[in-house]
Backbone as a printed PyTorch tensor [residue, N CA C, xyz], in Angstrom:
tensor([[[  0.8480,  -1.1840,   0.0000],
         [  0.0000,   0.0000,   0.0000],
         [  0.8880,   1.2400,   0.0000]],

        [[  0.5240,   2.3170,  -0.6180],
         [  1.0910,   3.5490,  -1.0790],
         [  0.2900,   4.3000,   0.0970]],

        [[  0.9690,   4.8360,   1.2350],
         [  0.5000,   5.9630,   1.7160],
         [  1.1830,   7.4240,   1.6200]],

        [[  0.3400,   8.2040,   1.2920],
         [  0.6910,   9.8410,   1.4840],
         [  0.7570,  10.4820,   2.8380]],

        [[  1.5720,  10.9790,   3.2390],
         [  1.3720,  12.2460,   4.1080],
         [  1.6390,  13.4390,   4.7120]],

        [[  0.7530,  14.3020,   4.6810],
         [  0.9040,  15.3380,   4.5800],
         [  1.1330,  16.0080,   5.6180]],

        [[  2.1920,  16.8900,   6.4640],
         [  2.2220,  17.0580,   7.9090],
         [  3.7740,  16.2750,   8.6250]],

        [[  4.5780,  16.3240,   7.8050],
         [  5.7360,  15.7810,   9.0600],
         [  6.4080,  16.4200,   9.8710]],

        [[  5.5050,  17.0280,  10.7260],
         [  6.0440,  18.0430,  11.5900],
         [  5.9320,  16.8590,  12.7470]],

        [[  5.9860,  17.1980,  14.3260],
         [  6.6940,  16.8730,  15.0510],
         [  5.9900,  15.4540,  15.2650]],

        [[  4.7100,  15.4540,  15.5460],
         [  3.7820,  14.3020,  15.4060],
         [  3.5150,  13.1090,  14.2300]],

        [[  3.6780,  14.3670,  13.2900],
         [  3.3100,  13.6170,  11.7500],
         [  4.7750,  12.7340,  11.1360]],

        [[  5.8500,  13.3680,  11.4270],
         [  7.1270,  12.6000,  11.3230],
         [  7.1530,  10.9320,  12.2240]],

        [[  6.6450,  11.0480,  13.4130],
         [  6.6890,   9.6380,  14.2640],
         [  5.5660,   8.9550,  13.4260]],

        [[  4.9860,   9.4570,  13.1270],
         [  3.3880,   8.6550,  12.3860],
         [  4.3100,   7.7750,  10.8630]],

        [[  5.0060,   8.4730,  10.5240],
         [  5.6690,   8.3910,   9.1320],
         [  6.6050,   7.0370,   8.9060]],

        [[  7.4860,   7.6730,  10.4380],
         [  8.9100,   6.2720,  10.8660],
         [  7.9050,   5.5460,  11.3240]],

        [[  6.6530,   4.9320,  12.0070],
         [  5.8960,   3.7650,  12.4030],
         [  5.2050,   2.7510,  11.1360]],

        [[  4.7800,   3.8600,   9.8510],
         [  4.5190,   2.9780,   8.6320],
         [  5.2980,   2.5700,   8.3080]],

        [[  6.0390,   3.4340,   8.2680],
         [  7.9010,   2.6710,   7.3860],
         [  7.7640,   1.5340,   7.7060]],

        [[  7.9590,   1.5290,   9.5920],
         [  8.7590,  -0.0170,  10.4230],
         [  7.6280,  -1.0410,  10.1720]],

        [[  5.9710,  -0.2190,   9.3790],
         [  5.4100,  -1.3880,   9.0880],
         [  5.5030,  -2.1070,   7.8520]],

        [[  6.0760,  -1.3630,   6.8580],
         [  6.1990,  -1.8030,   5.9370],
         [  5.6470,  -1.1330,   4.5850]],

        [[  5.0820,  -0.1010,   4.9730],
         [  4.3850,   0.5210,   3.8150],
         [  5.2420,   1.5830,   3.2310]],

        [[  4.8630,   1.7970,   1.6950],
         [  5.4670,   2.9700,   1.2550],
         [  5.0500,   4.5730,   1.5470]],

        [[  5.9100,   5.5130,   1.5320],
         [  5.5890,   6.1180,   2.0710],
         [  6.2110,   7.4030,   1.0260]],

        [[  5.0270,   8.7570,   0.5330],
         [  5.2780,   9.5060,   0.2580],
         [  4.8710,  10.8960,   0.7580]],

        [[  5.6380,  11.5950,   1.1540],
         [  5.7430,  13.0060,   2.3390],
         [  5.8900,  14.2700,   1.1750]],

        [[  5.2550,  15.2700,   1.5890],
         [  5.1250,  16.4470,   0.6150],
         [  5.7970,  17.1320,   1.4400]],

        [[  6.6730,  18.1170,   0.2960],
         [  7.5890,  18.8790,   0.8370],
         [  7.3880,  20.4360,   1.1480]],

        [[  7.4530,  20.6560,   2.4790],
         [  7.1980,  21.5400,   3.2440],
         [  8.0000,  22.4850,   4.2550]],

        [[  8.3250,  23.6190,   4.4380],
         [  8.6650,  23.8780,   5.0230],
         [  9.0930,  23.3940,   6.2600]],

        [[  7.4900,  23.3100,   6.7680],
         [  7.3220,  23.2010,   8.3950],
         [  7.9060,  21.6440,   8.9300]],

        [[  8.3750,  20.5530,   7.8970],
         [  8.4720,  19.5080,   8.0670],
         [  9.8690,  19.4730,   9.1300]],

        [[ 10.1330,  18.3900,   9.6470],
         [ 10.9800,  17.8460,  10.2680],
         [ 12.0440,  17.1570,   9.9340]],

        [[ 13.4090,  16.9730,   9.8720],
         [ 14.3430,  16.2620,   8.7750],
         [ 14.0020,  15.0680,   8.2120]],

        [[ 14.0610,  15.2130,   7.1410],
         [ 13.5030,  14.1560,   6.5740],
         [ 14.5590,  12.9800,   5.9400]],

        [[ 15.4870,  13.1100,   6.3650],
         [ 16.7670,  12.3490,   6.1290],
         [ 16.1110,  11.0340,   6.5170]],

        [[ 15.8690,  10.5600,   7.7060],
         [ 15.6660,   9.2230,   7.9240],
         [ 14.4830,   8.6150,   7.0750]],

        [[ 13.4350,   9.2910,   6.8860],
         [ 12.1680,   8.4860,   5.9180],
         [ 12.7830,   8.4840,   4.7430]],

        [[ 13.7430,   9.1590,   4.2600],
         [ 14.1540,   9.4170,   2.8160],
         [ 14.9650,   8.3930,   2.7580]],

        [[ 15.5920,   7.9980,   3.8110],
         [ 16.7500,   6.5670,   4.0270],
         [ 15.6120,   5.0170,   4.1100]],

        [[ 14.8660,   5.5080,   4.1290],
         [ 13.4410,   4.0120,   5.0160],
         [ 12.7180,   4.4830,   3.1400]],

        [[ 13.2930,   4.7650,   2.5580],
         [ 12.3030,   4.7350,   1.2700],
         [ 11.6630,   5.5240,   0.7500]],

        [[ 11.3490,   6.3250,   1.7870],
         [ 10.0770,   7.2850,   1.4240],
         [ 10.4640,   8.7760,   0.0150]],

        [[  9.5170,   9.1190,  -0.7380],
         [  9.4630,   9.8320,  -1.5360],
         [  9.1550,  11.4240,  -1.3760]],

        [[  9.7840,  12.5070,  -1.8910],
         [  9.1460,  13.1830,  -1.4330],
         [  8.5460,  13.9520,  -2.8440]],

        [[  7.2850,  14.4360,  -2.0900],
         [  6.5330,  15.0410,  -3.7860],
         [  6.1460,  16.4680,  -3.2730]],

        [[  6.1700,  17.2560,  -4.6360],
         [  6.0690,  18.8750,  -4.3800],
         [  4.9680,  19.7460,  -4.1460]],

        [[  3.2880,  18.7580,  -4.5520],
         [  2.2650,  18.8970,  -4.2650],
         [  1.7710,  17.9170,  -3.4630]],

        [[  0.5760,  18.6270,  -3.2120],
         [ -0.7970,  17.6020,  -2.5680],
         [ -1.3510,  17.0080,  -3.6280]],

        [[ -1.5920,  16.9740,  -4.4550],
         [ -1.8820,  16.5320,  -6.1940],
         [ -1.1930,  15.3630,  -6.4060]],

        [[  0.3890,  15.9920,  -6.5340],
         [  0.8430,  14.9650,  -6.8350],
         [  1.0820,  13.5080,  -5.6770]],

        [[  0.9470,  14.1180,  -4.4140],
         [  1.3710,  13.3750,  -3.7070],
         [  0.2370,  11.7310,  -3.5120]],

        [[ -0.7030,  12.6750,  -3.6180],
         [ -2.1930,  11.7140,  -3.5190],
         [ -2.4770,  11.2910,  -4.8960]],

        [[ -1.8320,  11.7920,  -6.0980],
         [ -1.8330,  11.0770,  -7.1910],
         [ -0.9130,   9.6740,  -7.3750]],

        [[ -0.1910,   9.4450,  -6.3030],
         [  0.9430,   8.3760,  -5.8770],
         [  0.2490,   7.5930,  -4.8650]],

        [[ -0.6460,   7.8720,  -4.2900],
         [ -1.1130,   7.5040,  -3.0280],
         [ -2.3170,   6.6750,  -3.3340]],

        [[ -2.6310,   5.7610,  -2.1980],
         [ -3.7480,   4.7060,  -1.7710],
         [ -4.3800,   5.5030,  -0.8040]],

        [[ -3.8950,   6.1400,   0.3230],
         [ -4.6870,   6.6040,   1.4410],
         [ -3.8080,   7.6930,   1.8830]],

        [[ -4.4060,   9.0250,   2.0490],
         [ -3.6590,   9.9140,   2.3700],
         [ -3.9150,  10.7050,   3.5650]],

        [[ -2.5150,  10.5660,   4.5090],
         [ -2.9750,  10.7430,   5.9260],
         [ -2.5310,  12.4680,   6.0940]],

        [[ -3.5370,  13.0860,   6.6270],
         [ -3.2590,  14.6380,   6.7310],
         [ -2.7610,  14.7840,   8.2040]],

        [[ -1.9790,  15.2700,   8.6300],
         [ -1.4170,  15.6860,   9.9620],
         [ -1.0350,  17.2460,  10.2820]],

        [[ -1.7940,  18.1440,   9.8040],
         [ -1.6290,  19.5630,   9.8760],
         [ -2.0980,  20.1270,  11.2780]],

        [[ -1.8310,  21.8030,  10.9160],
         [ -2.2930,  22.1300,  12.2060],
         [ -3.5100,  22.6070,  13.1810]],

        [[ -4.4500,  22.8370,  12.0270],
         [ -5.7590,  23.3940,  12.0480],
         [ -7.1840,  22.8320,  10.6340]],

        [[ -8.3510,  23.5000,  11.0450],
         [ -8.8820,  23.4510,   9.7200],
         [ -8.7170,  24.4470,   8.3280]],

        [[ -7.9920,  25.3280,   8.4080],
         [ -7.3290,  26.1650,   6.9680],
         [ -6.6020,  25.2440,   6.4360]],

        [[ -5.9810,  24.5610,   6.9850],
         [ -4.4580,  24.0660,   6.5760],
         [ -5.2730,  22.8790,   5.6090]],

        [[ -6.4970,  22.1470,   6.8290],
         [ -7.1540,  20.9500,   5.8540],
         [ -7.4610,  21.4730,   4.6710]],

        [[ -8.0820,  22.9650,   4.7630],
         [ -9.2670,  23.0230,   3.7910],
         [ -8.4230,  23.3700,   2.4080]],

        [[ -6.8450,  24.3540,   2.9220],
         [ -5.9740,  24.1710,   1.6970],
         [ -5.7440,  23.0720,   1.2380]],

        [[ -5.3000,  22.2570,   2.1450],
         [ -4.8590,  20.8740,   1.4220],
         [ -6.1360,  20.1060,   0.2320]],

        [[ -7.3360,  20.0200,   1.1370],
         [ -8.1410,  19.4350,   0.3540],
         [ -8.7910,  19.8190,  -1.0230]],

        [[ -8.5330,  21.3060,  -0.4390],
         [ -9.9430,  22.1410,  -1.3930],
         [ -8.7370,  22.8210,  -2.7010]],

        [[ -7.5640,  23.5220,  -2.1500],
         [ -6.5600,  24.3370,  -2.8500],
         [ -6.5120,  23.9370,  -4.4800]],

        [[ -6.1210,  24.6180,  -5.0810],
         [ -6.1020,  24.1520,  -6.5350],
         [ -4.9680,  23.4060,  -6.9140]],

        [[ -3.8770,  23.0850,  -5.9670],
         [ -2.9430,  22.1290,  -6.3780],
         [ -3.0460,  20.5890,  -5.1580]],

        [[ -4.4980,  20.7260,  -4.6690],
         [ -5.3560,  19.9520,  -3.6740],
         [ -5.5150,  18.2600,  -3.8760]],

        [[ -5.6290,  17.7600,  -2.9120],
         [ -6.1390,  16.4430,  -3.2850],
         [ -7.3690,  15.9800,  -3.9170]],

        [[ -7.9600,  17.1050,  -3.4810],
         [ -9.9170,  16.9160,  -3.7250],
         [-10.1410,  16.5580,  -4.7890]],

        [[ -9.7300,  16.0520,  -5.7370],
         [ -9.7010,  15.6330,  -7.5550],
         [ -9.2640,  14.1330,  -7.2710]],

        [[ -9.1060,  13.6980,  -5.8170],
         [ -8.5730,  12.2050,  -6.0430],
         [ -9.4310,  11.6590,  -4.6960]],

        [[-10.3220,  12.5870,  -4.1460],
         [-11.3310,  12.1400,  -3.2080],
         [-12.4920,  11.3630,  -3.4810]],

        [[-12.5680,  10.0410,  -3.0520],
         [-13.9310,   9.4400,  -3.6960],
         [-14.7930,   9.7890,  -3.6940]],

        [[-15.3090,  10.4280,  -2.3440],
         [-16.5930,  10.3880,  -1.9870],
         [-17.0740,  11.9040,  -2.8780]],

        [[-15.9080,  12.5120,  -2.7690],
         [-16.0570,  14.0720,  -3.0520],
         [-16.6040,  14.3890,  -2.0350]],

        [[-17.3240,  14.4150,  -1.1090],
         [-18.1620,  15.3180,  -0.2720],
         [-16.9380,  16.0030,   1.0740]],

        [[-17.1470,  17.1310,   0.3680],
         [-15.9180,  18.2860,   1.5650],
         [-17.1800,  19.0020,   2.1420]],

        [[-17.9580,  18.6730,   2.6700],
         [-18.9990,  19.5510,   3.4150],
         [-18.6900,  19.4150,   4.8170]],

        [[-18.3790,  18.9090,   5.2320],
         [-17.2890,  18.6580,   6.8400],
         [-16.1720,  19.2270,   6.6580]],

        [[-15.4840,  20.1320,   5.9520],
         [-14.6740,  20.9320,   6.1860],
         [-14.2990,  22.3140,   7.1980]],

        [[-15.3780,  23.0410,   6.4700],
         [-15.7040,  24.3430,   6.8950],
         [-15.0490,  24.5150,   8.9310]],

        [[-14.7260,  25.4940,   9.1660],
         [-14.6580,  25.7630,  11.0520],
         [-15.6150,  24.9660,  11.7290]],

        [[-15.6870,  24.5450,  12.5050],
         [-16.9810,  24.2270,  13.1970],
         [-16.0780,  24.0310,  14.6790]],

        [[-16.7470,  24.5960,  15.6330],
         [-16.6300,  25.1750,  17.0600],
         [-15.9640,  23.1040,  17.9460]],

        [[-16.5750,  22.3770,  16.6110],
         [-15.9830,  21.1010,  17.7780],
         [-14.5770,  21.0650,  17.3150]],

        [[-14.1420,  21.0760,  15.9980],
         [-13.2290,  20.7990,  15.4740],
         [-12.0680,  22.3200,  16.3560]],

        [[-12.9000,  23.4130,  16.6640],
         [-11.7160,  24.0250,  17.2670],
         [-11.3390,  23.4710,  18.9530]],

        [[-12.5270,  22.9300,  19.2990],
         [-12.5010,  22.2550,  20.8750],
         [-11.0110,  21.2990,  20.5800]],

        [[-11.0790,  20.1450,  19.5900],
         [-10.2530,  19.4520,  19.2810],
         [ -9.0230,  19.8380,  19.1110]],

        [[ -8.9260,  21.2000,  18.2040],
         [ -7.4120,  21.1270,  18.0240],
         [ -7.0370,  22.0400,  19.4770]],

        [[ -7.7220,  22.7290,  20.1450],
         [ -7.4310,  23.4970,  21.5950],
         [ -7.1800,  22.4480,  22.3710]],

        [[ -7.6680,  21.3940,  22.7040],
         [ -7.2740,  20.1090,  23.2940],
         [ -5.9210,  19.6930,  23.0390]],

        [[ -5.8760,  19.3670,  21.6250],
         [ -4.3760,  18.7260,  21.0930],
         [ -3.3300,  19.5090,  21.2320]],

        [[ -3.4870,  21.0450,  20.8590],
         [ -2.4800,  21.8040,  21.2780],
         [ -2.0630,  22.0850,  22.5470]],

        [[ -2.6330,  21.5900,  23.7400],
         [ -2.4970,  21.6610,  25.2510],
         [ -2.0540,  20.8030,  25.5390]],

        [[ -2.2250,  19.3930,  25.2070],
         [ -1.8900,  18.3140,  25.2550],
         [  0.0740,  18.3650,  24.8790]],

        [[ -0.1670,  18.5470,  23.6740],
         [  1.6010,  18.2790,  22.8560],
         [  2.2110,  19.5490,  23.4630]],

        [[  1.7100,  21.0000,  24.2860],
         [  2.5200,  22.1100,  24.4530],
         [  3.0590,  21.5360,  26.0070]],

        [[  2.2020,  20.2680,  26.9680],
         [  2.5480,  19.4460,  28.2110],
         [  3.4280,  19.0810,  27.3960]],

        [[  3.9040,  17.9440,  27.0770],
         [  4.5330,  16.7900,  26.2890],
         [  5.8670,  17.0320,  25.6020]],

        [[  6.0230,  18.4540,  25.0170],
         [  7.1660,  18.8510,  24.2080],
         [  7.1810,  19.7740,  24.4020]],

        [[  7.0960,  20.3900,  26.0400],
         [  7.7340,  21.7960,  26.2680],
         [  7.2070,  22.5790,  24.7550]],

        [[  6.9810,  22.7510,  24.1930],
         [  6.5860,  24.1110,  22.7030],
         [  5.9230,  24.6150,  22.8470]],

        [[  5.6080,  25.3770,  24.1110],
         [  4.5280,  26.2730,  24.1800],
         [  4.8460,  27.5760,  23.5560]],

        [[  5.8360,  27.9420,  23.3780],
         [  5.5410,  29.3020,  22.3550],
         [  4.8220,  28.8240,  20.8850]],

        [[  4.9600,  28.0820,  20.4770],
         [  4.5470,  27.4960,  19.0980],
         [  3.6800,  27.3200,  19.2420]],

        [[  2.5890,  26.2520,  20.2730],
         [  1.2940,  25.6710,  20.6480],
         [  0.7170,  27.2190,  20.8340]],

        [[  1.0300,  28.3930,  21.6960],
         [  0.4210,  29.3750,  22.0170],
         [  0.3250,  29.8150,  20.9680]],

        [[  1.0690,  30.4010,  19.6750],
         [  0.2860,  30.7130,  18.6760],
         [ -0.6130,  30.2840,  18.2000]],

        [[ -0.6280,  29.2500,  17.5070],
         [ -1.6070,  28.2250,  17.3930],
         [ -2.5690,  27.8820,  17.4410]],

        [[ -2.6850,  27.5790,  19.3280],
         [ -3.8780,  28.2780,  19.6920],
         [ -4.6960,  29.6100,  19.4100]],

        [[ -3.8550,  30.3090,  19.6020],
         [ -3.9910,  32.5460,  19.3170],
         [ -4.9860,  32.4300,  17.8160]],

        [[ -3.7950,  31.4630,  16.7540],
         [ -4.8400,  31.5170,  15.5040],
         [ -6.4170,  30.8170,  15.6490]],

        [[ -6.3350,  29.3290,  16.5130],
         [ -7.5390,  28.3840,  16.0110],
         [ -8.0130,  29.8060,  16.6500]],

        [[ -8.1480,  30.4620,  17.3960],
         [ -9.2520,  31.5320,  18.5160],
         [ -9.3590,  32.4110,  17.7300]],

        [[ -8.3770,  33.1730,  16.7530],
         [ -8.8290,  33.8120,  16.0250],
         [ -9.8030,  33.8870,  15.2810]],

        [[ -9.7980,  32.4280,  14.2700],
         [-10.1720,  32.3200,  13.2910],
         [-11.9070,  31.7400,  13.7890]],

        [[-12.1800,  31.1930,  14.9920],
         [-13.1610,  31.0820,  15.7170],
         [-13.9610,  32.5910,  15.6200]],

        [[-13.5010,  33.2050,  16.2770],
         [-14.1410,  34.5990,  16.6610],
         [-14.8360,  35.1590,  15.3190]],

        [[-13.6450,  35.0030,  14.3390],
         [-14.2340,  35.6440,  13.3710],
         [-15.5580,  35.3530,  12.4210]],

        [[-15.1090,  33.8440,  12.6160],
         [-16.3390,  33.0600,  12.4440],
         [-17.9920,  32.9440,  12.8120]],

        [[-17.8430,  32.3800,  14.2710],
         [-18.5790,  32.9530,  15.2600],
         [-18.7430,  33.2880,  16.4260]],

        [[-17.7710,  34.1410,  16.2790],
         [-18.4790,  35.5780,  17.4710],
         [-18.0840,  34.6100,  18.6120]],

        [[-17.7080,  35.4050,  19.7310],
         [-16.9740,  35.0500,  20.9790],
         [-17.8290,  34.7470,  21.7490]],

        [[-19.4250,  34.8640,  21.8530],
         [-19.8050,  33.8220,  22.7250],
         [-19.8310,  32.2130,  21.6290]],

        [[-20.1720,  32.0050,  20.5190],
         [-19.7710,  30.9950,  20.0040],
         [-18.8510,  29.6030,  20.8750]],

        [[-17.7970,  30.8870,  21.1840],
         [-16.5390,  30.3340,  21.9850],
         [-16.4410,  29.8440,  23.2290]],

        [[-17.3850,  31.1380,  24.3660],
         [-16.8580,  31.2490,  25.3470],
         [-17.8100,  29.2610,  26.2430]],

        [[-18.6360,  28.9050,  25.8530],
         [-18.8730,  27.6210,  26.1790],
         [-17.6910,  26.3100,  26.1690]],

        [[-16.9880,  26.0570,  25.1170],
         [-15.8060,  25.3680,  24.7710],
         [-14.8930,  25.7130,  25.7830]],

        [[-14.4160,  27.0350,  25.7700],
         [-13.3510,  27.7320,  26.4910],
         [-13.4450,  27.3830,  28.0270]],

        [[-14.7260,  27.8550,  28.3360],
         [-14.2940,  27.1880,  29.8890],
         [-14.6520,  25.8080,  30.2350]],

        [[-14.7610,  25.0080,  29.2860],
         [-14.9070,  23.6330,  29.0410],
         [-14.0340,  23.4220,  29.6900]],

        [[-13.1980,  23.6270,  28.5100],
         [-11.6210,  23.2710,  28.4350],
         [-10.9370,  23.8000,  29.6880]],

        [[-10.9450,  24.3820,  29.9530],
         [-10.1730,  25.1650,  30.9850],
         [-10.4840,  24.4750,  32.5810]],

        [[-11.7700,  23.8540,  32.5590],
         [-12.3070,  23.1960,  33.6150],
         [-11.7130,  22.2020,  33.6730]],

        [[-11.4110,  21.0790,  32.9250],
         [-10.9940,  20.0310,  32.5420],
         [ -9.2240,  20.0910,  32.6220]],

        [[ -8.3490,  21.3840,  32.9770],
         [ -7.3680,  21.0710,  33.4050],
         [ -6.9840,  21.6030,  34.6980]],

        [[ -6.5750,  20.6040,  35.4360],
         [ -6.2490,  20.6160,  36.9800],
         [ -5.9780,  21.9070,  37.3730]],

        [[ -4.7910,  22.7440,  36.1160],
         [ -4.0820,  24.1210,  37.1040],
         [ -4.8720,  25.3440,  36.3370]],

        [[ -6.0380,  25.0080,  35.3780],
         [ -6.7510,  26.1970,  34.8640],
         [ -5.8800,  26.7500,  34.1420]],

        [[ -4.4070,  26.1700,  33.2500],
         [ -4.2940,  26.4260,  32.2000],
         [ -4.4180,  26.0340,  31.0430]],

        [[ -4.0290,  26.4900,  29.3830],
         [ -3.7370,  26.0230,  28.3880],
         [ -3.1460,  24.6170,  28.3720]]])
């Protein structure tokens, strides 16, 4: 099996070396934000210059980004996968207030885990941005002290 993926940043790189050690092929799009890619490039792996092309190589293509923009570029963008999506249906894309609960979760989670809280705090700063603008800060403020309840010292 041919897998794609998109995202080898700090998470998405361990996701990458675990297919390898399973055996699958593996092609990684080249990105800035990625992580050295010396070792997957040594374990086989390919690297391709689009999302197009990458999922034009691909059986199943695993996205590991940082938010929903990043999906909706990847999926929707004009050098996008969405031309190699079966179902076609991107109507689960769009912001939606759970999907920011989720990545506010994950980014609290990995900013414990790998010390990166200046990085996770942006991050966060954007998913909240891009929330607000969306819908409007009470939208938010339910999630927010969700979340905030749910950790022992009432932080991020």
């Amino acid at each position: 099996m041919q897998i794609g993926m998109i995202g080898v940043g700090l998470m998405g790189h361990g996701i990458a070396q675990n297919l390898q050690k399973h055996g699958y092929r593996l092609h990684v799009l080249a990105h800035e934000g990625n992580q050295p890619l010396a070792l997957l490039l040594a374990g086989g792996a390919t690297i391709s210059t689009s999302a197009a092309e990458l999922a034009s190589q691909s059986d199943t293509v695993i996205l590991c980004v940082t938010g929903t923009p990043e999906v909706e570029a990847v999926l929707l963008g004009s050098d996008g996968v969405g031309p190699y999506l079966q179902s076609g249906d991107t109507s689960s894309l769009p912001f939606s207030m759970a999907n920011a609960k989720k990545d506010l979760s994950y980014y609290a989670a990995m900013a414990d885990e790998a010390g990166a809280v200046g990085n996770i705090t942006r991050a966060v700063l954007k998913t909240l941005t891009e929330g607000l603008e969306q819908g409007g800060a009470n939208a938010l403020l339910l999630e927010l002290v969700t979340l905030l309840a749910s950790r022992k010292d009432g932080s991020l």
